[in-house]
C-alpha positions as CSV (number, residue, x, y, z in Angstrom):
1,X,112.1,19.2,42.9
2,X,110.8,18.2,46.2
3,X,112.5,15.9,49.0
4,X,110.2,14.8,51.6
5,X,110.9,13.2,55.2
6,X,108.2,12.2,57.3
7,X,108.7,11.9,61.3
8,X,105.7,11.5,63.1
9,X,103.7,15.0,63.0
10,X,106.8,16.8,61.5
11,X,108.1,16.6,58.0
12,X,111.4,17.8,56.8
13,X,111.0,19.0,53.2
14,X,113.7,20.2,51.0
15,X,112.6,22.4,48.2
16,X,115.0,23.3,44.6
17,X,113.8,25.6,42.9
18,X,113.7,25.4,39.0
19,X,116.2,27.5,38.2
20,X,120.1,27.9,38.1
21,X,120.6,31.2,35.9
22,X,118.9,33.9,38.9
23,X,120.7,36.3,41.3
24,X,118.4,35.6,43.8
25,X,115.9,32.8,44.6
26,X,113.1,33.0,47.7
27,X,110.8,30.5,48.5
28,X,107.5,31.9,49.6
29,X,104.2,29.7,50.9
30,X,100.6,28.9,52.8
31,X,103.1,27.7,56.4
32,X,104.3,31.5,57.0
33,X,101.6,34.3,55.2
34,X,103.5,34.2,51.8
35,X,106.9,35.9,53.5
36,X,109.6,35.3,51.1
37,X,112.4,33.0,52.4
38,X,116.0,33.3,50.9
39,X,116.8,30.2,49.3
40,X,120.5,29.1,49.5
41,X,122.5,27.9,46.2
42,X,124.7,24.9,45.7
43,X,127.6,24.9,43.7
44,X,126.0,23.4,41.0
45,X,124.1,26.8,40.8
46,X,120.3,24.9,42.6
47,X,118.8,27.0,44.8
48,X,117.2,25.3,47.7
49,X,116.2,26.0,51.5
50,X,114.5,23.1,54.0
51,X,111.8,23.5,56.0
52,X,110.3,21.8,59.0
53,X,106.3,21.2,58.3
54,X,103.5,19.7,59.8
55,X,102.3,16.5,58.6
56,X,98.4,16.4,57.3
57,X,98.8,19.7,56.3
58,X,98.1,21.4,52.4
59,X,100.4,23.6,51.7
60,X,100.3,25.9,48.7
61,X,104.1,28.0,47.6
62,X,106.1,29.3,45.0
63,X,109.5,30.2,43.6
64,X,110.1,34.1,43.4
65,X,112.9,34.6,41.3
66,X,114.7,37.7,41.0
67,X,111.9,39.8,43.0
68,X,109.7,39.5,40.2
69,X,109.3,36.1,38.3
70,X,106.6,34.0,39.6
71,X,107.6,30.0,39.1
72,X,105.7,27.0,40.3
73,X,107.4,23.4,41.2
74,X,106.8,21.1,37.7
75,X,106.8,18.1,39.8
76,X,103.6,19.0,42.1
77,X,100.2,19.8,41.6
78,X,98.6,22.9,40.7
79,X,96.3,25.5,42.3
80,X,94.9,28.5,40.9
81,X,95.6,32.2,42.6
82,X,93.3,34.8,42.5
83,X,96.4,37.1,41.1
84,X,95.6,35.0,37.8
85,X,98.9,32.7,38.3
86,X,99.5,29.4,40.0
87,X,100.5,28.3,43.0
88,X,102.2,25.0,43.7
89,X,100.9,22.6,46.1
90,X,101.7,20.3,48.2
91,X,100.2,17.7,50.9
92,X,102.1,15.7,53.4
C-alpha cells in the first residue's frame, strides 16, 4: 500500500510493505541506486518507511524481505527486471 502527498515539486510517499510475518523488511528503488532502506514496523506488525520524492518523476522499487525474498506492491503497476522478476512502479 501506497500513501501519496503532493506539495509542489516534492511528494511525501509512505510505503507498507506486504508483509507482517518477516524479521526484517527494506525498501529498495530507482530515487537512490537500489540501496536497501530499513523499513520500520508498527505494532500491528506493517512495515513501512516515508520518503520525500520528486514530483514528475517514475520511480521503479521493491520490498526485500528477509535479505532474500523479492516482493512487489499489489496495488501499483508492474515493470519487468532484467533479473527475470518485477519491479514495482510508481509515477507522481
Amino acid at each position: 500500500m501506497i500513501k501519496v502527498t503532493k506539495k509542489g515539486k516534492k511528494a511525501w510517499v509512505t510505503f507498507t510493505a506486504p508483509v507482517t510475518e518477516a524479521e526484517s523488511v527494506s525498501l529498495k528503488g530507482s530515487w537512490n541506486g537500489w540501496e536497501p532502506e530499513t523499513m520500520k514496523r508498527k505494532k500491528s506488525g506493517e512495515f513501512y518507511l516515508t520518503k520525500i520524492l520528486k514530483t514528475s518523476e517514475r520511480y521503479e522499487f521493491g520490498y526485500l524481505v528477509d535479505e532474500s525474498d523479492w516482493l512487489h506492491d499489489p496495488e501499483t503497476p508492474l515493470a519487468d527486471t532484467p533479473f527475470g522478476s518485477k519491479n514495482s512502479v510508481l509515477e507522481l
